[in-house]
C-alpha beads as a LAMMPS data file, in Angstrom:
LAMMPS data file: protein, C-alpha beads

107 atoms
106 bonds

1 atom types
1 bond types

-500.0 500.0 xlo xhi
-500.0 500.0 ylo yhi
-500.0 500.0 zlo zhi

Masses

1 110.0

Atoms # bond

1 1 1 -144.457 221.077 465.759
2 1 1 -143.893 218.314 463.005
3 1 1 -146.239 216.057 464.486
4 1 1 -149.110 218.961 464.861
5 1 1 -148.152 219.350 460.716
6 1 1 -148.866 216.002 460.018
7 1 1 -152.382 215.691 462.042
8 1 1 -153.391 218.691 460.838
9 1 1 -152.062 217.857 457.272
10 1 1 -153.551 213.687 457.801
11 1 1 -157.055 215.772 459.297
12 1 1 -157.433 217.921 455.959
13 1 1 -156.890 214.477 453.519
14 1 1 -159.351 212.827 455.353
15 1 1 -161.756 215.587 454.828
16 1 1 -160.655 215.918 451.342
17 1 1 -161.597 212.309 450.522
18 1 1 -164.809 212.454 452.867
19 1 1 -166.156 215.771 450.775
20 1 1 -164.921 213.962 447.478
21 1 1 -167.133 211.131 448.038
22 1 1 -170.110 212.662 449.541
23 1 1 -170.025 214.851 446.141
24 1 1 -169.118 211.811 443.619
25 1 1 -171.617 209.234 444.947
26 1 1 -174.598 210.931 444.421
27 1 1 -174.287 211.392 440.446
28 1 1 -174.560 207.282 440.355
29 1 1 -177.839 207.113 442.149
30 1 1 -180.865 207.691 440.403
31 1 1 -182.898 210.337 440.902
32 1 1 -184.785 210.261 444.025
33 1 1 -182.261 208.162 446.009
34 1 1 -181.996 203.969 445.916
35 1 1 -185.985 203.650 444.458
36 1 1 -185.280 201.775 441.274
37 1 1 -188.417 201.049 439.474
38 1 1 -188.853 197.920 436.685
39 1 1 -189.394 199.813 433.554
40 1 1 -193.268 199.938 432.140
41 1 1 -193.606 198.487 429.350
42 1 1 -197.459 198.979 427.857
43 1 1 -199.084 196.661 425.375
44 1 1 -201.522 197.659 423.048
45 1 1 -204.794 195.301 423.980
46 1 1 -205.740 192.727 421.387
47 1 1 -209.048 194.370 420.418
48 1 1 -207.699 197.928 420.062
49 1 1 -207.128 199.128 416.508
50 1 1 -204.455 199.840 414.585
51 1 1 -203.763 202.593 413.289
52 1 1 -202.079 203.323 409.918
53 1 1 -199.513 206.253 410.319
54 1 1 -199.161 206.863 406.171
55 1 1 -201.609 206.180 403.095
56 1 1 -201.523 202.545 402.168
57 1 1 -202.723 200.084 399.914
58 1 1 -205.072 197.571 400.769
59 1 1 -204.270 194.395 398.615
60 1 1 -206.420 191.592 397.720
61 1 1 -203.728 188.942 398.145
62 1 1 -200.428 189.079 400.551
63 1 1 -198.342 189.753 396.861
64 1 1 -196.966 193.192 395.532
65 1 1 -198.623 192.291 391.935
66 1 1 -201.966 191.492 393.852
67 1 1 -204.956 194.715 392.945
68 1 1 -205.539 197.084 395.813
69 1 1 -208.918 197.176 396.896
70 1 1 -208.564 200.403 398.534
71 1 1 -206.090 203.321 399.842
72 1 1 -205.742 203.966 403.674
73 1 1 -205.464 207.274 404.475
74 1 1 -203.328 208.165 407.715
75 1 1 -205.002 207.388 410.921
76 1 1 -207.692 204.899 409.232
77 1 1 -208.125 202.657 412.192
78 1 1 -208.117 198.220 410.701
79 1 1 -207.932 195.370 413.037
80 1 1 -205.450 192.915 412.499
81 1 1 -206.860 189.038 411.677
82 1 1 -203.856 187.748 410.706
83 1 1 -199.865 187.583 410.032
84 1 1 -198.434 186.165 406.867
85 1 1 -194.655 185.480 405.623
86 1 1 -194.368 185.433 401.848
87 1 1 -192.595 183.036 400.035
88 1 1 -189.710 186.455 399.584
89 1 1 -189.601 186.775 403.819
90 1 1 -191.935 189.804 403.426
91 1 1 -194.462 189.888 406.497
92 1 1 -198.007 190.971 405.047
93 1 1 -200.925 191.700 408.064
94 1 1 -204.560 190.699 406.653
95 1 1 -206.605 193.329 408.593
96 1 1 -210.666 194.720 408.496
97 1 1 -210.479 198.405 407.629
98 1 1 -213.747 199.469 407.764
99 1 1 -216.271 197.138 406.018
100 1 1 -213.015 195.859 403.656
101 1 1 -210.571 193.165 404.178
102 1 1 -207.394 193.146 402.620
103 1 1 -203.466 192.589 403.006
104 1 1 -200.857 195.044 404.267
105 1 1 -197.430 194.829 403.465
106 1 1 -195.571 195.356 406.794
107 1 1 -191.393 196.619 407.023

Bonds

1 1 1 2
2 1 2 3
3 1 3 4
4 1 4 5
5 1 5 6
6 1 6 7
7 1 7 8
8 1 8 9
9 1 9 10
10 1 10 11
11 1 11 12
12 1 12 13
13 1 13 14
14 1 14 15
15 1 15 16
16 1 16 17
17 1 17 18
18 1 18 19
19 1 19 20
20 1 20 21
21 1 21 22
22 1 22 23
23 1 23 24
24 1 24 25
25 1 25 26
26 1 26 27
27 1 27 28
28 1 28 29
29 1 29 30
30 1 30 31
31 1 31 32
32 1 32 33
33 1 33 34
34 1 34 35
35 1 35 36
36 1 36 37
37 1 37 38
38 1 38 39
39 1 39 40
40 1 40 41
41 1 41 42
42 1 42 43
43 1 43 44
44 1 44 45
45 1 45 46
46 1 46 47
47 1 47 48
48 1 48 49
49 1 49 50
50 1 50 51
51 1 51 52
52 1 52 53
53 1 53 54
54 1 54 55
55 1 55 56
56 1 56 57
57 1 57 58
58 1 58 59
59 1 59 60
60 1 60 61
61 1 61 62
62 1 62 63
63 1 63 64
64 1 64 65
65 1 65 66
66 1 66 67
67 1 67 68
68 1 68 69
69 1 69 70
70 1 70 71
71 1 71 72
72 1 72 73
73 1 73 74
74 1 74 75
75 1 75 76
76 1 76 77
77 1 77 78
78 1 78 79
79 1 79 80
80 1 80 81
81 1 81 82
82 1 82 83
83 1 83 84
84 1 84 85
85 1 85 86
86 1 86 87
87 1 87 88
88 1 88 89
89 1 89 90
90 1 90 91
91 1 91 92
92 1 92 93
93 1 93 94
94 1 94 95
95 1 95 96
96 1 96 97
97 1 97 98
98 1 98 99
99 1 99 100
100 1 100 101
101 1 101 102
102 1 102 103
103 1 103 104
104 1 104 105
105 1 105 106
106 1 106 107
């Protein structure tokens, strides 16, 4: 009778563990099994524009004291013709907005 005990009580630990895994593993597979894909990671192409996302000030020269030209509104599409670090480690981006050219101060 002791031994019956101890199969049945061996049978239901086994079981135990077999359901506890079965239910654990799962949560660290991703979702739709073992498929892992490489993340995407999507680059704007050089001759898209760029689009401001708040008004700003079109300068004449990459320098805070330099006159703005113009004011971009939001959404005003420029391309970029080139990246500039100041003398202060501010970055300024000289881009065509339009029929303008000017200096952005970028960060």
């Amino acid at each position: 009778m002791a031994d019956i005990r101890m199969m049945q009580s061996s049978a239901a630990w086994r079981w135990a563990a077999l359901l506890g895994f079965a239910l654990i593993t799962p949560v660290g597979l991703p979702a739709g099994g073992a498929d892992r894909r490489p993340l995407e990671v999507r680059r704007r192409c050089a001759g898209d524009p760029l689009l401001s996302n708040q008004a700003v000030a079109l300068r004449a020269a990459p320098e805070q004291r330099a006159p703005a030209l113009q004011q971009l509104g939001p959404g005003e599409p420029m391309r970029v013709l080139r990246s500039w670090r100041g003398s202060s480690g501010q970055r300024w981006l000289q881009v065509q907005a339009a029929d303008r050219r000017g200096w952005l101060a970028v960060g």
